[in-house]
N, C-alpha and C positions, 0 to 999 in steps of 0.2 A: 345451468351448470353443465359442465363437459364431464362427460365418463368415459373411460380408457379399459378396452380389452384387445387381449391377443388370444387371436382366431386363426390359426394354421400358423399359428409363427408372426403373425403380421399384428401391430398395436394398431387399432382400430378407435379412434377417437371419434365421440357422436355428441350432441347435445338432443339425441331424439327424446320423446317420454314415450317410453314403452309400460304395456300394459303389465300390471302384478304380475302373473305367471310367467310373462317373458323376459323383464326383470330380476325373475328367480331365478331363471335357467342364465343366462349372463352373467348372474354374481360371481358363479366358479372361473370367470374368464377376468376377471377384473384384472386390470394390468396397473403399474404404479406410471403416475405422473413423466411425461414425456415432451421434447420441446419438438418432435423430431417425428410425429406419428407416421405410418407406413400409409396411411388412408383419416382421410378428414371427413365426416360424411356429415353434412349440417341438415335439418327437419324444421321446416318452416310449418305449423301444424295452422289448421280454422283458417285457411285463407279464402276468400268469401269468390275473390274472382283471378282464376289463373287463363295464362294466355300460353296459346300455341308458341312453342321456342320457334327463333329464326335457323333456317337451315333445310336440305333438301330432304325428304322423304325419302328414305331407301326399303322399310319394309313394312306391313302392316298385318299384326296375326292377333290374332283371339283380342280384341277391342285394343289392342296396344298399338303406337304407332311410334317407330323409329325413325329418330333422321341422323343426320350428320351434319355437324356443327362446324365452324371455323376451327373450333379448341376442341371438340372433342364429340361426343352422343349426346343423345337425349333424348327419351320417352314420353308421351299422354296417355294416358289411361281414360277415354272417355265410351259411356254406353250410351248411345243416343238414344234408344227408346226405354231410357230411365230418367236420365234429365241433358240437358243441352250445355249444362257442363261440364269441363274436365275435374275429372275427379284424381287423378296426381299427375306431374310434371315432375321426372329425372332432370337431371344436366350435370355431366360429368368432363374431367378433360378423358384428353387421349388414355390414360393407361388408369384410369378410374380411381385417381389417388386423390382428385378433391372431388367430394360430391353435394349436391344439393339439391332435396327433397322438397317441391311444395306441395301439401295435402289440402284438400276440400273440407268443411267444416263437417265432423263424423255425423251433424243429425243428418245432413243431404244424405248418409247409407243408410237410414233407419237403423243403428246397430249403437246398442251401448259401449260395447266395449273395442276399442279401434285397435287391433290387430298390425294396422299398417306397417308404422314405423319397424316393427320385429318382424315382420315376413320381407320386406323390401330388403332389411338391413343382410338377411341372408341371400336373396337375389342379387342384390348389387352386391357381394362379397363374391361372388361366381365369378360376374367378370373381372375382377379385381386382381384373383387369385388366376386368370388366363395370363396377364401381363406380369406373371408369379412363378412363371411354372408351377402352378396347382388346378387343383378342380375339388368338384365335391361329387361323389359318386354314392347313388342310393346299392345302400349293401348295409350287412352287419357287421361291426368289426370286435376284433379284440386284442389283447395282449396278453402275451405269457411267456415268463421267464426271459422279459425284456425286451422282446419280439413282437412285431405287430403283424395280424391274419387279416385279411377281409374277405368275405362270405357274400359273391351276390346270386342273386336269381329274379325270376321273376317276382314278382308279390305273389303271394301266398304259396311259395314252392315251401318255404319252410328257416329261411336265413335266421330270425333269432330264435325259430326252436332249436336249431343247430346249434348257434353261440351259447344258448342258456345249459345246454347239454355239457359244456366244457367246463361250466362255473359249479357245474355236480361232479363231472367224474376226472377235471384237471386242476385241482384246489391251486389259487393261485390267482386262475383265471378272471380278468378283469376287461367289461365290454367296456368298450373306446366309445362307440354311440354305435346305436343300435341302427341305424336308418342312413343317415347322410355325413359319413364322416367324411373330413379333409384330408386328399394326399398332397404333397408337395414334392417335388424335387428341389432337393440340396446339392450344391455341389453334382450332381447327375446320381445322390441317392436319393429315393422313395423313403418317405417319409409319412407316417400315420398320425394324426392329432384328432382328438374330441372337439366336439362342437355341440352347442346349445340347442340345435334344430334336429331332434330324433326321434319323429316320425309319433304314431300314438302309447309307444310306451314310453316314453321320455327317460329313456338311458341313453346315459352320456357321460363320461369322465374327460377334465382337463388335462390331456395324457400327450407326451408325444413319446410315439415308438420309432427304430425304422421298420418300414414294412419289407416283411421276407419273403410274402407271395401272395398270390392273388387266387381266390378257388369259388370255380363256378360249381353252382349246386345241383341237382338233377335227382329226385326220386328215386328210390330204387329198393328192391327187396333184398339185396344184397348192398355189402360196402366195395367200396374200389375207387383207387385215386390214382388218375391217369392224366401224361402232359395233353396240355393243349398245343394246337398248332397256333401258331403266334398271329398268322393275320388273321385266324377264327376270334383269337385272341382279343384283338382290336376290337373285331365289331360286337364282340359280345361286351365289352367293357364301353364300347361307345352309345349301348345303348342303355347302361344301367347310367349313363350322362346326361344330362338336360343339355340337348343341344340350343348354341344361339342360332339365333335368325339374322344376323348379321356377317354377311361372308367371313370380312377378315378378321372376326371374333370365333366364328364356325370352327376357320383352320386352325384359329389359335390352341383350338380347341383337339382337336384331331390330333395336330401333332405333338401335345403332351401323352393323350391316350398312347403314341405310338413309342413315345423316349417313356412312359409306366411302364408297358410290354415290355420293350426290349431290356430293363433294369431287373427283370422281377421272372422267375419262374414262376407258370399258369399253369393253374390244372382243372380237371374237370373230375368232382366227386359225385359220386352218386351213391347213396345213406338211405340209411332207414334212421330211426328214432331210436338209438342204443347208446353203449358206452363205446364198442365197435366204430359206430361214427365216427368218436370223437379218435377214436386210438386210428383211425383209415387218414383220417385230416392232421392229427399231427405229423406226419412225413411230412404233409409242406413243409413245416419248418426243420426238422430233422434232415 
């Protein structure tokens, strides 16, 4: 049976079996029947023997290996000093709009409950959203008063103690996803949507906002919100990115981050834990 969501704007058609909890988090994106999907992604699950795709080898990082295909990419995911098989095979075309998944039988991982399908379906949605003008960028986000904020920093600087500060002292205030929301450009506006993959508190609303700016976070015993320079801009936003390991997917990559920048005033806030915070951070959008 085929299930349809829309993820950044995009109807996402799959026939994977994702596990209970990741079928939960999916349901708020359920999209209606479509003949016309933006992304076809098929999951061939237990298959006993997968084979290396035809094509040349261009990159090979953390047990993953990429090639380049006639039609398009394709991944293996193999650990040889676990066993001598491939444990998943990608193969997508060119702009990652038909895909097909084939997975290793889940006892070969010793693991009851097979995560796959739902963690893939979010990676393969990354590059999807490159051939999209989109990305997915780890930060906090929110919306208020129709407006969509995003909050990043390093991990543990403080991003959703900042956003939950807003939903106490800005009633109104609703997080978009806590962890890895989806930006888009529209038409060359920025654009904020929820997504089902948000990190370990599993906040997330099916929301699209436009986004009105971007605010990086920074500690401080004082509040103060100040521009950023714009190609500081860039590489701070390029590294709250997962970047590809595939050049022409890389740049794809880059110069979205750089049409985000140039659409969107950047700042750089530095907070403590107050209501202050919150009232230093709304000038973003003010």
């Amino acid at each position: 049976m085929s299930l349809r969501y829309t993820l950044g704007g995009l109807t996402v058609k799959t026939d994977a079996l994702f596990h209970t909890e990741g079928l939960y988090h999916l349901s708020f994106y359920e999209a209606p029947a479509t003949d016309t999907p933006d992304i076809t992604f098929s999951v061939h699950p237990e298959c006993d023997s997968i084979s290396e795709p035809t094509g040349t080898l261009i990159a090979e990082v953390n047990k993953r290996r990429w090639y380049k295909t006639e039609n398009g990419y394709a991944f293996v995911d193999k650990i040889e000093e676990f066993t001598d098989k491939i444990l998943n095979l990608m193969i997508a075309d060119e702009t990652f709009s038909h895909i097909d998944l084939w997975l290793c039988p889940t006892a070969l991982l010793h693991v009851t409950r097979d995560e796959r399908p739902y963690n893939l379906t979010q990676e393969i949605l990354r590059y999807a959203l490159l051939f999209r003008e989109g990305t997915i960028i780890h930060a906090s986000s929110l919306a208020y008063d129709g407006k969509g904020l995003l909050f990043s920093a390093p991990s543990g600087t403080g991003k959703s103690t900042h956003t939950n500060l807003w939903t106490k002292y800005a009633p109104g205030t609703e997080i978009v996803n806590d962890d890895m929301p989806i930006v888009r450009l529209e038409n060359g506006v920025p654009y904020l949507y929820g997504a089902p993959w948000s990190g370990k508190n599993s906040i997330h609303k099916n929301l699209r906002v436009p986004l009105k700016a971007i605010v990086f976070i920074e500690r401080g015993k004082t509040c103060s919100l100040t521009d950023m320079d714009s190609m500081d801009a860039v590489w701070k936003l390029f590294e709250a990115v997962r970047k590809p390991v595939i050049a022409d997917l890389a740049e794809k990559n880059l110069d979205i981050m750089a049409k985000i920048i140039e659409a969107l005033p950047v700042y750089r806030l530095q907070c403590d834990i107050s209501q202050e915070a919150v009232e230093t951070a709304m000038k973003a959008i003010e």
